[in-house]
NUVO-665205 format. One line per 10 residues: number of its first residue (from 1); their letters; for each residue z, y negated, x of C-alpha. Coordinates in nm, 3 decimals, always signed. Each point is the difference from the previous one (the first is absolute). Layout:
REM NUVO-665205
NUM	A	Z:Y:X  ...
//
This chain:
REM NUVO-665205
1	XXXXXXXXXX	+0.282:+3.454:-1.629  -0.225:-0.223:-0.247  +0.193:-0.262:-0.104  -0.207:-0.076:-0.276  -0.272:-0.120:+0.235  -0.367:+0.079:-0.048  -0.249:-0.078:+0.295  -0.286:-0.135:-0.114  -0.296:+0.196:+0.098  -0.112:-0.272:+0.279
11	XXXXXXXXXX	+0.242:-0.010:+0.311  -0.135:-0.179:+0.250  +0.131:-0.145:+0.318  -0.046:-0.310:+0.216  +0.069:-0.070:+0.375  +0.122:-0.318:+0.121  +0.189:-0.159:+0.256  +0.354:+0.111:-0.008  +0.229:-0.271:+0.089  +0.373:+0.092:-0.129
21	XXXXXXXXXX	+0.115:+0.319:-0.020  +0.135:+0.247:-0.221  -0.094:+0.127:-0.345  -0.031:-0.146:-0.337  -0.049:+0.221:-0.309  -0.063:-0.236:-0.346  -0.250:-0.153:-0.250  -0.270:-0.264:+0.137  +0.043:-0.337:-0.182  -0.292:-0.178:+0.068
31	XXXXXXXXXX	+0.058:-0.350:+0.112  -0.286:-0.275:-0.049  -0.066:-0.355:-0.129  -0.086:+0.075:-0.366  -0.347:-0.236:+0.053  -0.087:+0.209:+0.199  -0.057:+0.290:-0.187  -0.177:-0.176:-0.275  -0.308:+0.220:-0.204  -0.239:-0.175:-0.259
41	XXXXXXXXXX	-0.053:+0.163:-0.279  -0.225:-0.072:-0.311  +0.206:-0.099:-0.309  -0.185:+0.137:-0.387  -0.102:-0.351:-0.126  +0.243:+0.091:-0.338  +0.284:+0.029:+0.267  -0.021:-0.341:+0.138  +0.257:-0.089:-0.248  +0.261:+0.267:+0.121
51	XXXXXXXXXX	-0.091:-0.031:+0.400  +0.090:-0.408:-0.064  +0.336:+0.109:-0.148  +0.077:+0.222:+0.252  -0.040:-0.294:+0.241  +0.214:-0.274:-0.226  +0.296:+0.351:-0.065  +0.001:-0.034:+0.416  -0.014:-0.317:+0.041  +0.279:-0.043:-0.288
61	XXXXXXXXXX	+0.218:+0.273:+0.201  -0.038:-0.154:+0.364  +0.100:-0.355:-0.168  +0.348:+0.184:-0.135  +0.056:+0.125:+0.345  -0.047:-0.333:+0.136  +0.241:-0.102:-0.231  +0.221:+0.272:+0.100  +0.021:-0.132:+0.373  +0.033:-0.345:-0.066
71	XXXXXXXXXX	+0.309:+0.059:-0.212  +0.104:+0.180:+0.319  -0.156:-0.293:+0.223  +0.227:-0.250:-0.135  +0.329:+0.207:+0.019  +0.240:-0.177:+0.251  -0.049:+0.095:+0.364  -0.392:+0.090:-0.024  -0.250:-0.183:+0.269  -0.115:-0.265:-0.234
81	XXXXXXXXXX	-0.343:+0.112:+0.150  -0.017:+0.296:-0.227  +0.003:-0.228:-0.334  -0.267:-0.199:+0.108  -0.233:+0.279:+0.141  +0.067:+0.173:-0.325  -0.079:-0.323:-0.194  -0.336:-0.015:+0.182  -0.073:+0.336:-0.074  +0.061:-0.078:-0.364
91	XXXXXXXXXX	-0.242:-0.266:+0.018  -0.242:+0.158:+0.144  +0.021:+0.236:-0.284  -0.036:-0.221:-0.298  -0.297:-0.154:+0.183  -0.320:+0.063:-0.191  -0.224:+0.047:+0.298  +0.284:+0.319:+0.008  +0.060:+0.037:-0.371  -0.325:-0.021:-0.132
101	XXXXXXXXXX	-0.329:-0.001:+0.233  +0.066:+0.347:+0.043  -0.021:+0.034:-0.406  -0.343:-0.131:+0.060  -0.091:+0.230:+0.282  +0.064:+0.286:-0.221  -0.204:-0.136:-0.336  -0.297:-0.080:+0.283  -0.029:+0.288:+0.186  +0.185:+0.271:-0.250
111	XXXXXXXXXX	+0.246:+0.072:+0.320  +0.369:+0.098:+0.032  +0.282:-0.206:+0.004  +0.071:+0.122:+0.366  -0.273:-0.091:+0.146  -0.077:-0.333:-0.208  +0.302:-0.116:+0.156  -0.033:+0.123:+0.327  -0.288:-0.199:-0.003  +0.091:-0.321:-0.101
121	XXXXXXXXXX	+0.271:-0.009:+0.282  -0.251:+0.051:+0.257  -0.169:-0.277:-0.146  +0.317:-0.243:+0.004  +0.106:+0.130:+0.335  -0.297:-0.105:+0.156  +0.017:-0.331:-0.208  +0.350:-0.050:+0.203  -0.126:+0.050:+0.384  -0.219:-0.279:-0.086
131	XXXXXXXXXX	+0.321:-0.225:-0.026  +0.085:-0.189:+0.310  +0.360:-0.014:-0.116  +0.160:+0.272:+0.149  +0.306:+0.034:-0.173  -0.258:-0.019:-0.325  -0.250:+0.241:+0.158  +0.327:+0.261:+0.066  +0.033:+0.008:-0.392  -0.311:+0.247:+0.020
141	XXXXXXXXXX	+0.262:+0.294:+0.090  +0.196:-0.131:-0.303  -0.313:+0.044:-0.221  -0.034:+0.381:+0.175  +0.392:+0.072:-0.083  -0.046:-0.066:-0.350  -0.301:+0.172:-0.095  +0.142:+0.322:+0.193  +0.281:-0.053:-0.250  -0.216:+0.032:-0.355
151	XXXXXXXXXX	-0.234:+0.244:+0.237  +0.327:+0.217:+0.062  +0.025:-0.010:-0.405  -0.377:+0.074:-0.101  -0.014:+0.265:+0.270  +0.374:+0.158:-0.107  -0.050:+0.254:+0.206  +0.223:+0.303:-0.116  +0.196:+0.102:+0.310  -0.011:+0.349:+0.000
161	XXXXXXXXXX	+0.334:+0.027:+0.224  +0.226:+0.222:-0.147  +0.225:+0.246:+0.149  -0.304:+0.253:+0.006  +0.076:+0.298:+0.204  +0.320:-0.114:+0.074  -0.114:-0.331:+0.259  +0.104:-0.297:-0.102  -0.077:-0.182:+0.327  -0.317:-0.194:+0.068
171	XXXXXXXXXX	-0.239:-0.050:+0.246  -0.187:-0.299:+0.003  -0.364:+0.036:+0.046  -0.183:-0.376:+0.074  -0.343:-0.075:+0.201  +0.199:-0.219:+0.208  +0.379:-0.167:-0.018  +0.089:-0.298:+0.148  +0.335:-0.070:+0.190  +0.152:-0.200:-0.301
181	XXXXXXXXXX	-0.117:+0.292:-0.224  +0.172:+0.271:+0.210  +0.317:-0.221:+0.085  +0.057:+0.058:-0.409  +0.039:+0.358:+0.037  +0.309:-0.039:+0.152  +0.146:-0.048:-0.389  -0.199:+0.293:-0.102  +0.078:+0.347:-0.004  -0.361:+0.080:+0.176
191	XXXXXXXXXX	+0.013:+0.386:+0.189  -0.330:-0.090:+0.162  -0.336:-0.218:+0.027  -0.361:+0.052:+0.095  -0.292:-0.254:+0.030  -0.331:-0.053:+0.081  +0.002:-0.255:+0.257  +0.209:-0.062:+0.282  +0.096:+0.129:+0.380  +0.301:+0.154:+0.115
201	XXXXXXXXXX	+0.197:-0.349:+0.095  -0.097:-0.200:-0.304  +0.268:-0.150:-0.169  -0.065:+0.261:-0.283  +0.130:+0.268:+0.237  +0.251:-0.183:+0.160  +0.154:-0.087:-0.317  -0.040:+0.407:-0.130  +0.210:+0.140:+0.365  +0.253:-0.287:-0.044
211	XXXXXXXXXX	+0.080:+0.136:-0.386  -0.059:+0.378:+0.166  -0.265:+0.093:-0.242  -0.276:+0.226:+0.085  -0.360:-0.212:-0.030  -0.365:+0.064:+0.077  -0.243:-0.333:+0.059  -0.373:-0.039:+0.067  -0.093:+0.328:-0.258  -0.245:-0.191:-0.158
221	XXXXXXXXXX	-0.061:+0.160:-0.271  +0.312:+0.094:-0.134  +0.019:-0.286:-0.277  -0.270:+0.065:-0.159  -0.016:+0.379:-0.035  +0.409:+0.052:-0.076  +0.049:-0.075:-0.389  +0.322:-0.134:-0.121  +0.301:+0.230:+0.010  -0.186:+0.255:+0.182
231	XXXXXXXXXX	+0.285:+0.254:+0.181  -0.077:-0.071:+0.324  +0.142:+0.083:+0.364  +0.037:-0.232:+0.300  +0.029:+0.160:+0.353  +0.045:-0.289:+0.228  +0.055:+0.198:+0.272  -0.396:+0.182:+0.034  -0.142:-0.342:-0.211  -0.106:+0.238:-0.303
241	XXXXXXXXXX	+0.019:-0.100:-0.345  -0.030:+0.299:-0.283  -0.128:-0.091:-0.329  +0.175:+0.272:-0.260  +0.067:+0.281:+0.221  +0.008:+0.368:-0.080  +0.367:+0.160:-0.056  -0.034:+0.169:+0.345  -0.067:-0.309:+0.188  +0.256:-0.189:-0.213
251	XXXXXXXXXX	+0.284:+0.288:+0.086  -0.092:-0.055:+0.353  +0.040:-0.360:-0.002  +0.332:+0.018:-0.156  +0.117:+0.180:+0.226  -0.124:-0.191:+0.312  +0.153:-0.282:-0.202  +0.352:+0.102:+0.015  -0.013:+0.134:+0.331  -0.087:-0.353:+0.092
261	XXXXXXXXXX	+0.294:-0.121:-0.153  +0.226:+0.271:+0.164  -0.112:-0.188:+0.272  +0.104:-0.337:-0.027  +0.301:+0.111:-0.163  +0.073:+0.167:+0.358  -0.082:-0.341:+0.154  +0.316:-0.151:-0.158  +0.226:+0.149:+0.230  -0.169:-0.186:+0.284
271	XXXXXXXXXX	+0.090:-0.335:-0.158  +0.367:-0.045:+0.152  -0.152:+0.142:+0.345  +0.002:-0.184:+0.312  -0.335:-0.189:+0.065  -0.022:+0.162:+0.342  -0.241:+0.203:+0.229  +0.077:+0.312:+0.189  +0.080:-0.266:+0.312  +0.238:-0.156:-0.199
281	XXXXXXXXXX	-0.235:-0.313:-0.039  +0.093:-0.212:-0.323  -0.310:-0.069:-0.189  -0.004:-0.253:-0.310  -0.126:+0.068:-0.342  -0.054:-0.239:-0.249  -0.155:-0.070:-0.282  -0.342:-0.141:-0.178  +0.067:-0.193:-0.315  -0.170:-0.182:-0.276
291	XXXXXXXXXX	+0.268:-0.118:-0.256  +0.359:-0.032:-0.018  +0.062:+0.314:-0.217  -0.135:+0.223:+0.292  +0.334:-0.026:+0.175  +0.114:+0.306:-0.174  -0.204:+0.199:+0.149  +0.011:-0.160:+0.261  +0.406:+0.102:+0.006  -0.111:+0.347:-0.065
301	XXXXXXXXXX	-0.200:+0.026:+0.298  +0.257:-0.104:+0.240  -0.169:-0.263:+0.124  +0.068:-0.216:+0.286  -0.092:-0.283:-0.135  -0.313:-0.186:-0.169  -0.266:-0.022:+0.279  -0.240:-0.171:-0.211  +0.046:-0.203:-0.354  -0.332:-0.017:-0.161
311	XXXXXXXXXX	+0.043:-0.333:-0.199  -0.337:-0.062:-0.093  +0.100:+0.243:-0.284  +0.242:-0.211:-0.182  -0.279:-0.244:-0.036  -0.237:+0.239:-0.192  -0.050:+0.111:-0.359  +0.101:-0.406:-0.151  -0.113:-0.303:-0.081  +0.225:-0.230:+0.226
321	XXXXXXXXXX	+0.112:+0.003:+0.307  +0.378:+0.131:+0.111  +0.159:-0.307:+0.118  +0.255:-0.056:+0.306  +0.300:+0.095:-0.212  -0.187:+0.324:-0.210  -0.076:+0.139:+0.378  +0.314:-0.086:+0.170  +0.140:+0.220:-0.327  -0.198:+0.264:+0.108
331	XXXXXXXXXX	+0.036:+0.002:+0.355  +0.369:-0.067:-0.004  +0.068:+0.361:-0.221  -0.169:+0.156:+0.280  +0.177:-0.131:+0.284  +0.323:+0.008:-0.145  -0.089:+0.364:-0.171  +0.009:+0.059:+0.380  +0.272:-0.100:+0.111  -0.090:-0.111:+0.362
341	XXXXXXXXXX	-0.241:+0.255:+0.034  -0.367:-0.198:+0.103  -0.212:-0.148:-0.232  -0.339:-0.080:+0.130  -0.166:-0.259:-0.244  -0.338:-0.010:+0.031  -0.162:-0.347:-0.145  -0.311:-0.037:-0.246  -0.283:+0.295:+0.110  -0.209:-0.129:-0.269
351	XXXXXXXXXX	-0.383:+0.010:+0.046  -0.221:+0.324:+0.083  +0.052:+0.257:-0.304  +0.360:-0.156:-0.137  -0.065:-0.281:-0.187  +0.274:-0.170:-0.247  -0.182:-0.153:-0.344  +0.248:-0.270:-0.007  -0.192:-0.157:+0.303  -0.346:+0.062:-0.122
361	XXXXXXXXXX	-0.014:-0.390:-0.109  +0.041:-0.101:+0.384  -0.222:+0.312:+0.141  -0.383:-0.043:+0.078  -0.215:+0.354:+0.008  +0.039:+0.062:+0.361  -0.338:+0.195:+0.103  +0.166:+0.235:+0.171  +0.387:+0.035:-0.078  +0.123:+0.227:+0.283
371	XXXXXXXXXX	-0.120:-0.236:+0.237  +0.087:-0.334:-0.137  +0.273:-0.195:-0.074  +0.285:+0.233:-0.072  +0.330:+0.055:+0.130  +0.141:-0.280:+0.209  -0.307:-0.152:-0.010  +0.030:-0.098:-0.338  +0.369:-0.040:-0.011  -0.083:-0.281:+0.301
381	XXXXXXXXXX	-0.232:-0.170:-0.263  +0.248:+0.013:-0.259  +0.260:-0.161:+0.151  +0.205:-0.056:-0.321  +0.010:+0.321:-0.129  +0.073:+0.141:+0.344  +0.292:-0.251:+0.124  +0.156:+0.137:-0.357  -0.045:+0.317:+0.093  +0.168:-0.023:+0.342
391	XXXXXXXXXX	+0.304:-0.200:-0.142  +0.101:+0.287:-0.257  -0.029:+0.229:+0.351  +0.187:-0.205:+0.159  +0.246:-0.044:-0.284  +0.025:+0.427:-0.043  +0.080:-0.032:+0.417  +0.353:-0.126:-0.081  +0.075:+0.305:-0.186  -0.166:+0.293:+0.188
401	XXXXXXXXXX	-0.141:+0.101:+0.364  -0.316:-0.188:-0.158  -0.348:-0.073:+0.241  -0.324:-0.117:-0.060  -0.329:+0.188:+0.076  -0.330:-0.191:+0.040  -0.301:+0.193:-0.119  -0.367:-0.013:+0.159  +0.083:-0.243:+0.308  -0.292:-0.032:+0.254
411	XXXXXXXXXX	+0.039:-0.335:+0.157  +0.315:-0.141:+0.183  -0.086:-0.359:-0.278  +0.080:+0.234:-0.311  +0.362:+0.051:+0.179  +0.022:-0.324:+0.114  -0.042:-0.163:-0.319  +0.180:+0.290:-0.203  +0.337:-0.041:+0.272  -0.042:-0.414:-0.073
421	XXXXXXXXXX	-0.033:+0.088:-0.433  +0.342:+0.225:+0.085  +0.163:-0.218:+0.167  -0.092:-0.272:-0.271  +0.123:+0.240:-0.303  +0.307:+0.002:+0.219  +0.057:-0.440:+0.009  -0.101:+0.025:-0.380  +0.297:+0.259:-0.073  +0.260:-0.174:+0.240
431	XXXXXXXXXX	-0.098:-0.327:-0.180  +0.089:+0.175:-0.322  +0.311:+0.173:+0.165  -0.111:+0.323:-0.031  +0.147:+0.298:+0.210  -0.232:+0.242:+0.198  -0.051:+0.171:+0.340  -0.048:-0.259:+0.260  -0.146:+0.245:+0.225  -0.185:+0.232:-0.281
441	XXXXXXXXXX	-0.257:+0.234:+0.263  -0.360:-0.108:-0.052  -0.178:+0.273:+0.081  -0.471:+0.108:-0.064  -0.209:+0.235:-0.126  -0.289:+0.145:+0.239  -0.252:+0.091:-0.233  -0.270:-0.165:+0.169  -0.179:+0.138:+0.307  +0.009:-0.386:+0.212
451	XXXXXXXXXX	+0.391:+0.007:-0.037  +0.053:+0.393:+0.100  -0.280:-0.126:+0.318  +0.198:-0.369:+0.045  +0.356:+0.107:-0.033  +0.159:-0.204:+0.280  +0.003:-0.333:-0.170  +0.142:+0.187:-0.332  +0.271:+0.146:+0.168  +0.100:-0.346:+0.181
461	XXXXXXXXXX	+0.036:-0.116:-0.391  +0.151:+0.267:-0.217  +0.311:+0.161:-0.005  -0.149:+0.379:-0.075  -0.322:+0.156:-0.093  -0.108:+0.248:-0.278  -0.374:+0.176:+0.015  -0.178:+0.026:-0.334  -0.209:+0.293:+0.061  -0.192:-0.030:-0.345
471	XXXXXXXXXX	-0.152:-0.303:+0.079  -0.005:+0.027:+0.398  -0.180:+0.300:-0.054  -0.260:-0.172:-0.293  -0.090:-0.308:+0.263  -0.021:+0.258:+0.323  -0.256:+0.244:-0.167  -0.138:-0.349:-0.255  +0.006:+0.278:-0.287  +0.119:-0.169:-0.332
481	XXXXXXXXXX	+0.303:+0.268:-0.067  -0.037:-0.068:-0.401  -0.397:+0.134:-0.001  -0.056:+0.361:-0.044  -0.307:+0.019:+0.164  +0.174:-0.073:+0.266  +0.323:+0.111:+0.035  -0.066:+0.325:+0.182  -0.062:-0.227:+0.328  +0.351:-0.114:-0.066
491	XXXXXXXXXX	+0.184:+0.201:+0.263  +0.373:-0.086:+0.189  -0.096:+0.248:+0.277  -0.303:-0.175:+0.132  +0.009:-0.055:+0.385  +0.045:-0.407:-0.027  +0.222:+0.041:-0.260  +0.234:+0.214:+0.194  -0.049:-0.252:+0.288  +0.086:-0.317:-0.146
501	XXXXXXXXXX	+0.309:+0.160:-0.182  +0.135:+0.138:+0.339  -0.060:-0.372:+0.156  +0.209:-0.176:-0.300  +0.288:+0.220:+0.059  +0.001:-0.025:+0.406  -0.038:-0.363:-0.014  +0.269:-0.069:-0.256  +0.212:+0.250:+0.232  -0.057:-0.199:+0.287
511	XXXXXXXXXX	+0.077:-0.339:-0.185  +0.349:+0.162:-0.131  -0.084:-0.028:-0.367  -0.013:+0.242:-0.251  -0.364:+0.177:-0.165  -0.019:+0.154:-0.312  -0.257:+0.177:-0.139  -0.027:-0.086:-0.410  -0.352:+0.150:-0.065  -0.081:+0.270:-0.181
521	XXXXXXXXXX	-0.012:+0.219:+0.361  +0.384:-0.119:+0.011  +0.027:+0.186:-0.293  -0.191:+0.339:+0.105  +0.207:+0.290:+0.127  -0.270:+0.194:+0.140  -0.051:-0.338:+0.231  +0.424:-0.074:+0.052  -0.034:+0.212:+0.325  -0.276:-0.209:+0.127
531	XXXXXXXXXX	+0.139:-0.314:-0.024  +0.328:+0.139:+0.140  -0.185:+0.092:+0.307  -0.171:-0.354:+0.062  +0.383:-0.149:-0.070  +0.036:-0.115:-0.335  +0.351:-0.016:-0.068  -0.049:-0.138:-0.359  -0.190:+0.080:-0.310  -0.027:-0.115:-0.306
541	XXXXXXXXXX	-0.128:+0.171:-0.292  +0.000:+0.067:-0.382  +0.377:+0.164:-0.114  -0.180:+0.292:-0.135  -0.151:+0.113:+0.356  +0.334:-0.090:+0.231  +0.182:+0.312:-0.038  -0.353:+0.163:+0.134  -0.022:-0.187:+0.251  +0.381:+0.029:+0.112
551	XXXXXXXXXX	-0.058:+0.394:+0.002  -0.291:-0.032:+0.265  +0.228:-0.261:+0.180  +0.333:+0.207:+0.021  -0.239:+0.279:+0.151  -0.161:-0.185:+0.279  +0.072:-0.109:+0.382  -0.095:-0.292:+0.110  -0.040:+0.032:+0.330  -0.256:+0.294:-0.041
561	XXXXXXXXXX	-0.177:-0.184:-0.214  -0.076:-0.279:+0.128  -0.121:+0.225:+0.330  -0.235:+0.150:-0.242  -0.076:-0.309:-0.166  -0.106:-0.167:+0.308  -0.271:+0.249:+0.057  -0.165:-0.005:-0.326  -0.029:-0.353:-0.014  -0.225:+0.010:+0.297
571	XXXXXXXXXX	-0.281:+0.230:-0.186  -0.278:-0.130:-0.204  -0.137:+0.284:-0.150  +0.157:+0.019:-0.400  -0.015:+0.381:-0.044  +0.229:+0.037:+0.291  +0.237:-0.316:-0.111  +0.044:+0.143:-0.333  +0.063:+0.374:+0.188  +0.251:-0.125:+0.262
581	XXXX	+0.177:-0.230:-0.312  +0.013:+0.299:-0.195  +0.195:+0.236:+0.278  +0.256:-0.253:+0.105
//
């Protein structure tokens, strides 16, 4: 079995932290800001002439393209937006400090288009922080976009990604992805990903389990050493990436790979199964999502619902904002996609590692992100952009079992004033005679330590309660879950951990109102029996991990668990914790 595949002589491997499962088998395309990767070279002083030609043939080409999209720009029902970013971009390009110093650059210092270019944009970049203006000092990134455009041309990469050996998926190889990158992927056919940077709950891996992809972060060294279109395997199960493996090791993996799917496909009968335990106890499953279009597989799951509706991702990858009507489009396909099934909404959780670019005008560097003003914190300072926000919520309410989730509360003032901006959105819709859910359930997130310790006064407030482990679990152990160095202290079985989870879910018991658990542990089914035991009833979880989790529930009783339960969380010593979790 060769399939025209030759190893090349160096396979190597890399370990890294595996963070969603399964196997990916493909050719590495190498993803990286072109300015990035940027060599000087010396240019023959009789080919001066040719190197400037090269440059005008690019910039020439990346001016037709430009043309290309404002044609398409001006075509009814396009954001008017698009014209005029691509008419800046244009300008920007027939600008001689674009269009010619770099001409001069290369006649100076005998240097390559590339990087006479590349250097000149430094130069006006830092020229544009200087501006007080900020919507002129945000024109820097325009400046950037552009020159990655004639870069992309000068550089014209040939993509070596043919059907070689009979793969034609890809595995994209980066030194680090951000959540707006990643959230692209979902258009892509992509069988896998691997980076450099990055801890098992960054966005990067949240993103790669919620499109069930295998992926490998914090490797760092992967980018660098794995050339473009490399065959290449991904086990996201052990954390190992191979870097063109022998034929044995590649027959092995092949195999393991469709076992896997043998697997899941096996998983699909549990889908019409009865969310029930052993003790006939009905637990909940729902689902994590990030757009609108994940309600298929959301359907496919057999979901119980949307436990948590991450919106802050229709606000990335754009220039402008959404407005009220462009999210109450988005959240009303859900709801009614649903039909009366619940829809938990959860508002703006901008801030820490998600940012949106259309908002980089209002945001100031915050010195450290995960700490500052993000989440409801900053939706509180924004009041405009929130109370729009709430009103498309509460418009979706009138068509679906729709309620609103509260991110990163820690003081009884944040409800206060967010119940007060509800109840506003809710005068500002009657005065406009919109319909919606008078009595739409308000419910918060516990993802800070002080509201897991203070819960009385949040409970008096809210209508139910869902527990962010991620984040919960980041503040508790003050680990920053996105750095590598120190994501192997990030760990959901840690005695206070286990504590202040078990306390969220007796006190909301006692109180009458329903917890959820939407984190990432929601999500795990070596961990479903756990939280069984301590009397989680609901979970709430990517679509691609439910029917996982449903297995581990339709095999449990409750009432022995939660005998079992009670014991362990009285220990303190990990080894045992992670012994006794692994034998219930």
């Amino acid at each position: 079995m060769n399939n025209g595949y030759h190893p090349h002589p160096m396979s190597f491997s890399l370990h890294g932290l595996a963070v969603s499962q399964g196997i990916a088998i493909g050719h590495a395309h190498l993803v990286s800001h072109a300015t990035l990767e940027v060599a000087r070279y010396t240019v023959r002083e009789r080919d001066i002439p040719r190197e400037i030609e090269r440059f005008e043939t690019a910039l020439a080409t990346v001016r037709n393209e430009l043309g290309v999209l404002h044609a398409e720009a001006v075509t009814p029902g396009s954001p008017s937006e698009l014209a005029a970013l691509v008419n800046v971009h244009a300008m920007f390009l027939d600008d001689p400090l674009l269009a010619e110093v770099p001409k001069d650059l290369m006649r100076e210092r005998r240097c390559n288009a590339e990087w006479a270019l590349v250097q000149q944009m430094e130069l006006l970049v830092a020229q544009f922080e200087e501006i007080d203006d900020s919507y002129l000092r945000e024109r820097k990134h325009d400046i950037v976009q552009v020159v990655e455009r004639v870069l992309r041309v000068l550089l014209d990469k040939p993509r070596r990604l043919g059907k070689r050996g009979g793969y034609s998926e890809l595995v994209i190889v980066a030194h680090d992805l951000s959540p707006a990158d990643t959230i692209q992927f979902k258009n892509l056919k992509i069988a896998g990903f691997v980076t450099d940077l990055g801890g098992a709950t960054s966005h990067t891996a949240i993103v790669a389990r919620s499109l069930a992809i295998p992926a490998v972060v914090g490797l760092h060294h992967a980018r660098p050493l794995v050339r473009e279109g490399d065959l290449i395997i991904v086990d996201g199960t052990r954390g190992v990436l191979i870097v063109d493996p022998g034929e044995r090791v590649l027959e092995e993996y092949q195999l393991k790979k469709r076992e896997l799917e043998l697997e899941r496909s096996k998983l699909k009968r549990l889908k019409t199964a009865r969310s029930a335990t052993l003790d006939n106890v009905d637990i909940s499953l729902q689902a994590n999502i990030e757009l609108p279009q994940d309600i298929v597989q959301v359907k496919e799951a057999g979901a119980d619902g949307v436990g948590l509706f991450r919106t802050e991702f229709l606000f990335m990858n754009r220039d402008t904002l959404p407005g009220e009507d462009e999210q109450f489009e988005a959240y009303r396909l859900v709801a009614k996609a649903l039909a009366g099934k619940p829809v938990t909404i959860r508002t703006l959780d901008l801030g820490a590692d998600k940012t949106a670019r259309a908002l980089h005008g209002t945001e100031r560097q915050s010195p450290n992100p995960a700490l500052g003003l993000r989440a409801i914190r900053y939706c509180l300072a924004e009041p405009q952009l929130f109370l729009a926000q709430l009103r498309a919520i509460l418009r979706a309410s009138h068509v679906g079992n729709v309620q609103i989730l509260i991110p990163m509360l820690a003081h009884v003032t944040e409800i206060e004033q967010t119940l007060a901006m509800i109840e506003q959105a809710k005068q500002q819709l009657r005065e406009r005679r919109c319909k919606f859910n008078e009595h739409i359930p308000v419910g918060g997130m516990i993802e800070i330590p002080a509201a897991a310790l203070a819960l009385g006064a949040l409970v008096r407030r809210l209508q139910f309660l869902s527990i962010g482990t991620n984040d919960l679990i980041q503040y508790t152990l003050a680990i920053d879950r996105t750095d590598e160095a120190v994501a192997h202290l990030y760990d959901p079985l840690h005695p206070a951990i286990l504590r202040l989870l078990s306390h969220v879910i007796q006190t909301a018991q006692k109180a009458e109102i329903p917890v959820a658990v939407c984190g990432e542990m929601g999500g795990d089914p070596k961990l479903t029996r756990l939280l069984l035991g301590m009397g989680l009833r609901q979970f709430s979880m990517h679509p691609t991990q439910l029917l996982e989790v449903k297995q581990q529930v339709v095999m449990a009783d409750t009432e022995q668990l939660s005998a079992k339960v009670s014991r362990l969380l009285r220990l303190d010593e990990p080894e045992r914790i992670r012994e006794l979790v692994e034998r219930l």
